[in-house]
C-alpha positions, 0 to 999 in steps of 0.5 A: 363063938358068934359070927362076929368073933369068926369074922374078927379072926379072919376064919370066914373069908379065909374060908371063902378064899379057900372055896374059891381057890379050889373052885378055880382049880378045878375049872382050870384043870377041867377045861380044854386048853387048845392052842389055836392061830387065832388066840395067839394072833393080834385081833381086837376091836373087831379088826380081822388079821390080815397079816402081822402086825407092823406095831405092838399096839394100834396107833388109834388108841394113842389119843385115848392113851394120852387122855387117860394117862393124863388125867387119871393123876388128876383124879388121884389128887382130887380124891385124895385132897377132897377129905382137906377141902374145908382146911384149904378151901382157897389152895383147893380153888387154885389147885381146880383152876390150874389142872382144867387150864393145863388139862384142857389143851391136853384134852383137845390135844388127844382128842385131835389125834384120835380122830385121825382116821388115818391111823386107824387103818393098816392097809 
């Protein structure tokens, strides 16, 4: 059997799944676990812990929630229709023009909210 037959059949990357589940047991069981305050509490973004936190998350990354949220769709569709591009080239340019015209006040939009400095702060 050649390498590629092996490959074929799945037996080498069964194999290196095997190696590196093995190799993430035995880190995980040779590594100390100790619980401290500090990794259970809220500290991110460089932010130190003053108290509890009054929210679940920080509202400063709501702006850049809402841009990602969405325009991750919009890059979705635009990778998925690109292969068709020839067949529906006039659809495809409507299609451009109506995803930058709603997508623009939404950009701006969360831009604007996550400029406010006010909500950065928990004082």
């Amino acid at each position: 059997m050649d390498v590629t037959s092996l490959y074929s059949f799945g037996i080498i990357p069964t194999l290196v799944f095997l190696l590196l589940f093995v190799v993430i047991l035995v880190f995980y069981f040779a590594l100390k676990r100790e619980g401290s305050d500090l990794k259970v509490s809220r500290y991110e973004a460089g932010n130190v812990p003053k108290y509890e936190a009054r929210v679940k998350y920080g509202m400063q990354y709501l702006g850049f929630f809402i841009t990602f949220a969405s325009f991750e769709p919009v890059v979705l569709l635009l990778l998925l229709i690109s292969p068709s591009v020839k067949v529906y080239a006039q659809n495809f340019l409507v299609f451009l023009l109506l995803v930058f015209g709603f997508s623009v006040p939404v950009l701006l939009a969360s831009l604007k909210l996550s400029e406010k400095i006010e909500e950065w702060m928990w004082d």
